[in-house]
PAZATI-869449 format. One line per 8 residues: number of its first residue (from 1); for each residue x, y, z of N, C-alpha, C. Coordinates in steps of 0.05 Angstrom, whole numbers, plus 5000, padded with zeros to 4 digits. Example, Ala and Ser with C-alpha at 12.3 -4.5 7.8 and 13.67 -1.06 7.14 Angstrom:
% residues 2
1	5264,4886,5156,5246,4910,5156,5264,4934,5156  5257,4955,5142,5273,4979,5143,5258,5001,5157
END
This chain:
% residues 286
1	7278,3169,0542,7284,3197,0541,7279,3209,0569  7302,3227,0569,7295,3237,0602,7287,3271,0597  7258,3271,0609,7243,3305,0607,7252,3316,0631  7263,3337,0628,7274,3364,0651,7244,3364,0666  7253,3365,0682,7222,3372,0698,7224,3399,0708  7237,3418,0701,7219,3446,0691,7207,3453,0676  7206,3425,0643,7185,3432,0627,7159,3424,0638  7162,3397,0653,7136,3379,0665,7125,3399,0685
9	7141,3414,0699,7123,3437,0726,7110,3460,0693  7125,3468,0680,7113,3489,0665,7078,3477,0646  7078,3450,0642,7054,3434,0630,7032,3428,0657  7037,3428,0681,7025,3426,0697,7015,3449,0707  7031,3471,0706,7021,3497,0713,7000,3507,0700  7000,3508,0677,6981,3503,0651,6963,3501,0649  6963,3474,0659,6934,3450,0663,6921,3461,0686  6940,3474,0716,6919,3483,0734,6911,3502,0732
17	6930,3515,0719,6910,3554,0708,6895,3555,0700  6895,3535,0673,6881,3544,0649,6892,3559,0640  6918,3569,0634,6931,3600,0613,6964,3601,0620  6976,3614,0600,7002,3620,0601,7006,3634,0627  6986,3659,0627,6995,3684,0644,6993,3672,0665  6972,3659,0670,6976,3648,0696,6983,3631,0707  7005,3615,0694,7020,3594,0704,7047,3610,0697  7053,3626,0687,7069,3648,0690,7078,3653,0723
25	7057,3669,0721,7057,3678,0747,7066,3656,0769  7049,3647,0769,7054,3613,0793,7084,3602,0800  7089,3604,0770,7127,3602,0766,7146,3618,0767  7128,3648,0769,7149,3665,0775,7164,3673,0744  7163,3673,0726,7170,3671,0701,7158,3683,0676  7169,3688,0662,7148,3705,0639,7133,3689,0624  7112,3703,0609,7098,3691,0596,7107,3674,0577  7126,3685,0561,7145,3676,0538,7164,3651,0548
33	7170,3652,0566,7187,3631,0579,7173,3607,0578  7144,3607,0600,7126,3583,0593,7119,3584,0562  7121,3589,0547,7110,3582,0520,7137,3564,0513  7160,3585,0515,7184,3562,0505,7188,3541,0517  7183,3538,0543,7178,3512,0551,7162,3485,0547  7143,3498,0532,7121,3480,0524,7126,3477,0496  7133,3481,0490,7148,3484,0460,7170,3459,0457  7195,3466,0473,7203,3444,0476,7200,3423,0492
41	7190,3422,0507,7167,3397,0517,7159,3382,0499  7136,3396,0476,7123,3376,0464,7147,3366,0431  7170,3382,0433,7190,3373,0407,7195,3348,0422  7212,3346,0452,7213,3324,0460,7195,3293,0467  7171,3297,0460,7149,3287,0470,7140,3279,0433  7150,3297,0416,7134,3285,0388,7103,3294,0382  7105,3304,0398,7067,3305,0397,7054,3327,0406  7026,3336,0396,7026,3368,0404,7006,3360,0443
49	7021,3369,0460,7003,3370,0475,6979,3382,0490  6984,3406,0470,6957,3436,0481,6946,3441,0458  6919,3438,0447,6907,3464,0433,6904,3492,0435  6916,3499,0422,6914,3539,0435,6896,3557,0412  6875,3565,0420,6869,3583,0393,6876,3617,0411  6856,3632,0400,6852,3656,0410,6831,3661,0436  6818,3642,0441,6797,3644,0460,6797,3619,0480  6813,3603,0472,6818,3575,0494,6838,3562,0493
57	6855,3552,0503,6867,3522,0508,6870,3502,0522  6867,3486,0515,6865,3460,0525,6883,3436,0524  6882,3411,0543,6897,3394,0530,6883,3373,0514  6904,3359,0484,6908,3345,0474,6907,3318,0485  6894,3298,0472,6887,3268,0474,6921,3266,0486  6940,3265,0470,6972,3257,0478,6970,3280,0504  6970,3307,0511,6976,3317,0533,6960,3304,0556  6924,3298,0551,6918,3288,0590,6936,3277,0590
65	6941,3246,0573,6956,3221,0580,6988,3230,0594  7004,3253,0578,7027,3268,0586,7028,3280,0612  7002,3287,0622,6997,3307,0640,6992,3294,0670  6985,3263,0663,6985,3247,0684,7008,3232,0693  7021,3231,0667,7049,3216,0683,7071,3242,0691  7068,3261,0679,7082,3277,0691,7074,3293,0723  7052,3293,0736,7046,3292,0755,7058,3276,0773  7062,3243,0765,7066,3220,0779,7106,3236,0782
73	7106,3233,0772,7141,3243,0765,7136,3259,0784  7134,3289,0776,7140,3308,0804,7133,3302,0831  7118,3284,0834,7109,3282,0856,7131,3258,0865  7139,3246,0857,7155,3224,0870,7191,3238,0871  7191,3254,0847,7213,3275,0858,7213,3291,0886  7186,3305,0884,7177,3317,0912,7191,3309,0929  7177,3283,0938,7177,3269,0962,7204,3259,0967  7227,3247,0940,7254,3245,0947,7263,3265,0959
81	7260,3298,0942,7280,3310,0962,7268,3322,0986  7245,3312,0991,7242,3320,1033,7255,3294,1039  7253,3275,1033,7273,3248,1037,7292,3257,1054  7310,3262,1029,7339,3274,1041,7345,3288,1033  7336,3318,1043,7336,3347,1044,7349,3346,1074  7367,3363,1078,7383,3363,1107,7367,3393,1113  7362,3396,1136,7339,3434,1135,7369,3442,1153  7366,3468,1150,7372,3495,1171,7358,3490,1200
89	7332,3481,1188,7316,3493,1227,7321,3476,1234  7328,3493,1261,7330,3478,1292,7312,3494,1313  7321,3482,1335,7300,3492,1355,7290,3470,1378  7265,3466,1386,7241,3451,1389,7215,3456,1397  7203,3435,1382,7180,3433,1380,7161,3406,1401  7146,3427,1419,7128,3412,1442,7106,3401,1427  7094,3379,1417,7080,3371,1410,7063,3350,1424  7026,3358,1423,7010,3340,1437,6993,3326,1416
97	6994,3301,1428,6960,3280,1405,6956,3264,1429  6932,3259,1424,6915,3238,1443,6916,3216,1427  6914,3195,1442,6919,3164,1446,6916,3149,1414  6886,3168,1403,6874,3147,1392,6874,3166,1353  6900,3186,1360,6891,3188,1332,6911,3172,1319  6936,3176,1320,6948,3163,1301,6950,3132,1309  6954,3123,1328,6962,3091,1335,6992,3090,1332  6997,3059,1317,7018,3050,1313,7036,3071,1293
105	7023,3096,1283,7036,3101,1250,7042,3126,1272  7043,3140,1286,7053,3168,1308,7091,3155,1303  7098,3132,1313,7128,3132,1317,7142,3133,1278  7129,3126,1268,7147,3133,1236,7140,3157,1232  7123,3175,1241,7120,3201,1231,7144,3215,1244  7149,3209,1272,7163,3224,1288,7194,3220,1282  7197,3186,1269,7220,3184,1252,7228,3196,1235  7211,3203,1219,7217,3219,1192,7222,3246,1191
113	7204,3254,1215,7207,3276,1222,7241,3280,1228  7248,3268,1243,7270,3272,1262,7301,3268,1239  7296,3259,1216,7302,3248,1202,7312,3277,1186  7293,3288,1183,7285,3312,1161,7302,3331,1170  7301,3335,1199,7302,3356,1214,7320,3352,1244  7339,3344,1232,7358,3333,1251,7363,3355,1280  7367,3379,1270,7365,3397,1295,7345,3404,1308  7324,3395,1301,7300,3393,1317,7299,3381,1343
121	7293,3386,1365,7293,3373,1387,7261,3370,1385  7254,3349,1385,7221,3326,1387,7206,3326,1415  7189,3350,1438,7183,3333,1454,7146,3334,1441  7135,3301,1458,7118,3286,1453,7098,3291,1476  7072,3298,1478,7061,3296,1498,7038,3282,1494  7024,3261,1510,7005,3248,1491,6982,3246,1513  6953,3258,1517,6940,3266,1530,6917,3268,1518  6899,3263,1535,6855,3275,1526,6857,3300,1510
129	6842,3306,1496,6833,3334,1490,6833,3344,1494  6813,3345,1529,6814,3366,1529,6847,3379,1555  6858,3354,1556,6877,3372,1574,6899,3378,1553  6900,3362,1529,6921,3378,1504,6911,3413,1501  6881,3413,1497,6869,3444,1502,6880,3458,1506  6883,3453,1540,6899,3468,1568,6924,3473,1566  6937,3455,1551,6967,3460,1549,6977,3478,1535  6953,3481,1510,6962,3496,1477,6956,3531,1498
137	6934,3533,1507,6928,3553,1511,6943,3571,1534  6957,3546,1548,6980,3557,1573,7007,3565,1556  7008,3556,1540,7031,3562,1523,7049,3537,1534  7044,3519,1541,7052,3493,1543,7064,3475,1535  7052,3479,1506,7060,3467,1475,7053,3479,1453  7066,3469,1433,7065,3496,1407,7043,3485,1392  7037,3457,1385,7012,3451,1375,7015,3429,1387  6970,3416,1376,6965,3399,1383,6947,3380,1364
145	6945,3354,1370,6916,3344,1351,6898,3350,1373  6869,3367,1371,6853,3350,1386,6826,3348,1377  6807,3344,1395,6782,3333,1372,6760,3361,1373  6745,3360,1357,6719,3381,1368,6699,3369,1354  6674,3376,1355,6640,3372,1344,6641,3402,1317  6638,3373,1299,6635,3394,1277,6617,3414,1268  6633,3448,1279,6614,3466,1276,6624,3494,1262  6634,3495,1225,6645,3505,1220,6674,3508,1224
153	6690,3500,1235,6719,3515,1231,6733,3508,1207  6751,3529,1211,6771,3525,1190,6782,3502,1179  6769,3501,1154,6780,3469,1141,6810,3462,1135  6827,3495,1147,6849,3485,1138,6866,3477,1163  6849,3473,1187,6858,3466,1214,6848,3433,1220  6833,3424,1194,6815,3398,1198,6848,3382,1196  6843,3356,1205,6859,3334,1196,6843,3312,1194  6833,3303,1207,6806,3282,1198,6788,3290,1208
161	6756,3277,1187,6742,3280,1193,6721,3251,1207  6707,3252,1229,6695,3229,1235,6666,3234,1248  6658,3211,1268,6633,3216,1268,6625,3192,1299  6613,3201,1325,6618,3191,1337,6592,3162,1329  6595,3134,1347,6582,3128,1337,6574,3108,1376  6558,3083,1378,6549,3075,1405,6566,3040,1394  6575,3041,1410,6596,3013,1406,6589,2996,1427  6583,2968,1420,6580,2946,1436,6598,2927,1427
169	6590,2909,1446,6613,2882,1439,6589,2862,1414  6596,2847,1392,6574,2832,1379,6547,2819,1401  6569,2817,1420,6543,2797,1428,6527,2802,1454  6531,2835,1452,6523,2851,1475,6491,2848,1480  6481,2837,1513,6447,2841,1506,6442,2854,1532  6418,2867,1525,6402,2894,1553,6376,2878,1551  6368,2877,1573,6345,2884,1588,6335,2908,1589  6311,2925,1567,6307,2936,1570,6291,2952,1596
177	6286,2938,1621,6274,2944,1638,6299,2954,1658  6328,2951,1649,6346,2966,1663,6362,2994,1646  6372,2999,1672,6386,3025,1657,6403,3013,1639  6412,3038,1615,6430,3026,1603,6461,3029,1614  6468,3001,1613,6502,3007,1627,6522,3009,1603  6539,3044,1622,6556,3051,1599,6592,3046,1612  6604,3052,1602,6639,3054,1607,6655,3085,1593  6659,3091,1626,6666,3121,1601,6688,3123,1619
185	6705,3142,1615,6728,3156,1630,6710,3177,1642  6735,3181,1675,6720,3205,1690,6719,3232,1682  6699,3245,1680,6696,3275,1681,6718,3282,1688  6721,3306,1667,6724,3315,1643,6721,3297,1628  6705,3294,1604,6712,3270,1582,6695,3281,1560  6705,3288,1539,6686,3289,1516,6677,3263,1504  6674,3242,1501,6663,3225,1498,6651,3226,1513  6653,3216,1544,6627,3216,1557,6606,3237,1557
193	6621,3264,1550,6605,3279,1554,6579,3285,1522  6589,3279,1503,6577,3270,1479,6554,3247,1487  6559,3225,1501,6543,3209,1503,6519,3210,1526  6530,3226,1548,6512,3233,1566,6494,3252,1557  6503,3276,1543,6484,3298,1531,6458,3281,1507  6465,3267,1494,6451,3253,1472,6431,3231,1487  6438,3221,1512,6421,3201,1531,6402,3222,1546  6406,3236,1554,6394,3255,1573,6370,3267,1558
201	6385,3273,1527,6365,3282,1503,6345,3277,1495  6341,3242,1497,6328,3236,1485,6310,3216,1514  6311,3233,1531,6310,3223,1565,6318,3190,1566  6329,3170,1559,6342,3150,1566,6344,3146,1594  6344,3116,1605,6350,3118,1632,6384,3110,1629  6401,3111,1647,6422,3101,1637,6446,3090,1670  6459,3083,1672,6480,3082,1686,6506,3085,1682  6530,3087,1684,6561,3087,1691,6564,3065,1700
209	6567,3036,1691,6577,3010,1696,6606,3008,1701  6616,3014,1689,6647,3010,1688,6662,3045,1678  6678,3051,1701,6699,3082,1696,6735,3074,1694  6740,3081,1670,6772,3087,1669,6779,3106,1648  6810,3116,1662,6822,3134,1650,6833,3125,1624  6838,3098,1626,6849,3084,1608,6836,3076,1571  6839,3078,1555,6825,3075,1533,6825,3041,1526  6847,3030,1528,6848,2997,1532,6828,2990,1547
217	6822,3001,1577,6808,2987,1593,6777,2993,1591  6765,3014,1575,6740,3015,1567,6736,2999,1545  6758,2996,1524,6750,2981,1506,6748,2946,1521  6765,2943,1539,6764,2914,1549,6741,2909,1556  6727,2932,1569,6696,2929,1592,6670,2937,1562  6685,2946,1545,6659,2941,1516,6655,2911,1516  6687,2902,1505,6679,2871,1492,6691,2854,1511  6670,2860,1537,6667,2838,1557,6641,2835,1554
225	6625,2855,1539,6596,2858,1546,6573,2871,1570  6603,2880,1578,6590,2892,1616,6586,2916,1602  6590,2937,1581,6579,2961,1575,6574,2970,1548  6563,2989,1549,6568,3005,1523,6584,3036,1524  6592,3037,1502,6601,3064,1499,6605,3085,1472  6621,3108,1479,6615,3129,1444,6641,3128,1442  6646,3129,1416,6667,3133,1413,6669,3138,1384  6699,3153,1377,6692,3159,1341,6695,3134,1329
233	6677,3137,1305,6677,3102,1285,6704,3094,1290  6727,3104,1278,6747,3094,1275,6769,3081,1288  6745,3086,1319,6753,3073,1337,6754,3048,1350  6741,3035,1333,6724,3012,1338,6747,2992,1338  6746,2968,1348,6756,2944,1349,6754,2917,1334  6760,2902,1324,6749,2878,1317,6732,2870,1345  6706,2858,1338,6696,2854,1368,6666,2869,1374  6674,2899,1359,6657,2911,1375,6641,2912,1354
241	6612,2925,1353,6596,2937,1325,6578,2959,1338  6568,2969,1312,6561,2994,1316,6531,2995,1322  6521,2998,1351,6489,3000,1358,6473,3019,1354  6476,3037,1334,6465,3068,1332,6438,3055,1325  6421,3065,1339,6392,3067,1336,6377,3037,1359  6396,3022,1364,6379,2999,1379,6380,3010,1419  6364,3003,1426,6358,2997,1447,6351,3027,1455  6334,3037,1431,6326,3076,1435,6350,3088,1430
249	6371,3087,1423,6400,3108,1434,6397,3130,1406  6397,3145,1412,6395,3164,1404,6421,3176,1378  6421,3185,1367,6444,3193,1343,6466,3214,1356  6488,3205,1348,6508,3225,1363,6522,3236,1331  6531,3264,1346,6544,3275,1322,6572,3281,1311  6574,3285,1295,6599,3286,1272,6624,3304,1288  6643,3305,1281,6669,3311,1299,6691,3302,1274  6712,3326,1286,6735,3328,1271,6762,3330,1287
257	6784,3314,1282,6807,3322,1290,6819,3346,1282  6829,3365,1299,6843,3387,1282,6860,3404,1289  6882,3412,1289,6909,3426,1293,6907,3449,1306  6917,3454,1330,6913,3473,1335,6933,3483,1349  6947,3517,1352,6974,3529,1357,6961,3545,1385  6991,3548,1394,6990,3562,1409,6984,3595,1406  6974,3616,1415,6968,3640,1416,6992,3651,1402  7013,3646,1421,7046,3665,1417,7049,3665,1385
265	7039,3646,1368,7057,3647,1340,7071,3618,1343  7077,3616,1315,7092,3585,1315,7124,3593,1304  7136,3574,1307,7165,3576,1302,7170,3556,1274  7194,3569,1263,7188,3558,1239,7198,3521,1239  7205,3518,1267,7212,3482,1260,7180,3471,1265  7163,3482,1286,7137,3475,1284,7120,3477,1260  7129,3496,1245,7108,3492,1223,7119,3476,1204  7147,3461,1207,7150,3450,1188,7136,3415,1199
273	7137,3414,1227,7124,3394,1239,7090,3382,1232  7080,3409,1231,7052,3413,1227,7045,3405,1205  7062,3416,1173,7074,3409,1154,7065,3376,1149  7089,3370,1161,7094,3337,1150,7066,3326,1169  7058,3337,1193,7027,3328,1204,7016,3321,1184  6994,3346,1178,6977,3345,1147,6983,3329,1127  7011,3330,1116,7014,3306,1098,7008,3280,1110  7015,3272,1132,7009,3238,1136,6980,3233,1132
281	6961,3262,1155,6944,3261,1158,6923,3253,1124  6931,3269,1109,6921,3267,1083,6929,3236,1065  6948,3223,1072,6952,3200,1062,6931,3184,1076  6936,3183,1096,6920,3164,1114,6893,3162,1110  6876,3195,1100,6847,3190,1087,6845,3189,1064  6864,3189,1047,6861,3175,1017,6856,3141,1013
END
């Protein structure tokens, strides 16, 4: 049997209200409309899926079970027609991320994107934090990923959340009677600068063993064993492990990736960019 999935959005509306009126509303539709919908919903279905008295309703043993596959349904409808939905917007959209958020999965996003949104013109800028910052705020680029130390913001600007941590190679060993040798990129650097503030903190003696701009080449000079360094967990390598607490190092703190626009206002192909952002972003931490 094939269910209209205007009855399945009208049983889901339902379920997140709690009430006619207000899955009414949600749909844009009268109250009476969602009732007839649910009405024939459950003729088609055989089975009652809501209890309704005068003071509650709820779902029925047959409706959760209904209520979950019909979720699975709209949602895989969803996602067909952004599939192949052809859009209106055009334009372009300047977009910045640093090195290490997405990896390998940045070029299928940008596919799909491009895919979606054929008149979109795509540019890519891929840079530190803090000079993606500089760009958003010059009006440079329309958004950006970049990172900050978690201190309140807006959760609806988060895209991940992480946590920095002190990375060695396994078979990293100090002499405690020397400084500790670290590998950081040159000033400007929020990592280094996370790790120097937290050494200094906790007075540590320390050194700068090995400097690059490069993120490959600090991780090379981790798991050579010539250094240590901070970096977010999810940064880590096969190779490396996590030294928080040995050799005195002190606890570093929590940090979030998170979206951020330019001053001017966004344009509507950017927000649809930002858009499909958040979604990957949200797959990716499920």
């Amino acid at each position: 049997m094939d269910f209209d999935t205007a009855l399945l959005r009208a049983l889901v509306a339902v379920a997140d209200t709690g009430g006619f009126t207000r899955a009414a509303e949600r749909l844009h539709l009268s109250q009476s409309a969602i009732s007839h919908q649910i009405r024939r919903l459950e003729e088609q279905a055989g089975a009652a899926l809501l209890l309704r008295t005068t003071r509650s309703l709820r779902l029925t043993e047959d409706g959760e079970d209904f209520l979950r596959h019909a979720r699975q349904i709209l949602a895989a409808q969803d996602a067909l027609s952004r599939r192949f939905q052809r859009s209106s917007i055009a334009g372009a959209v300047r977009f910045g991320v640093p090195e290490n958020f997405m990896g390998a999965r940045l070029p299928a996003l940008l596919a799909q994107f491009a895919h979606l949104f054929p008149a979109v013109r795509l540019d890519v800028t891929v840079g530190t934090y803090l000079d993606l910052q500089k760009l958003v705020a010059a009006d440079a680029l329309d958004l950006a990923v970049v990172m900050a130390l978690t201190c309140g913001q807006d959760d609806a600007a988060v895209l991940r959340r992480t946590r920095f941590v002190w990375a060695a190679a396994h078979d990293f060993r100090h002499d405690g009677a020397l400084p500790l040798p670290l590998a950081f990129s040159p000033a400007p650097c929020m990592h280094r600068q996370v790790g120097v503030d937290a050494l200094d903190g906790a007075g540590l003696d320390w050194r700068v063993a090995f400097t690059s701009p490069s993120q490959q080449g600090l991780r090379a000079a981790v798991l050579a064993g010539l250094a240590i360094t901070a970096l977010p967990k999810g940064d880590l390598e096969p190779g490396m492990v996590v030294i928080d607490g040995q050799h005195g190092l002190p606890a570093l703190p929590a940090a979030q990736f998170q979206l951020v626009w330019r001053a001017a206002g966004s344009t509507a192909a950017a927000e649809a960019f930002g858009q499909l952002l958040r979604e990957w972003s949200a797959g990716a931490a499920a």
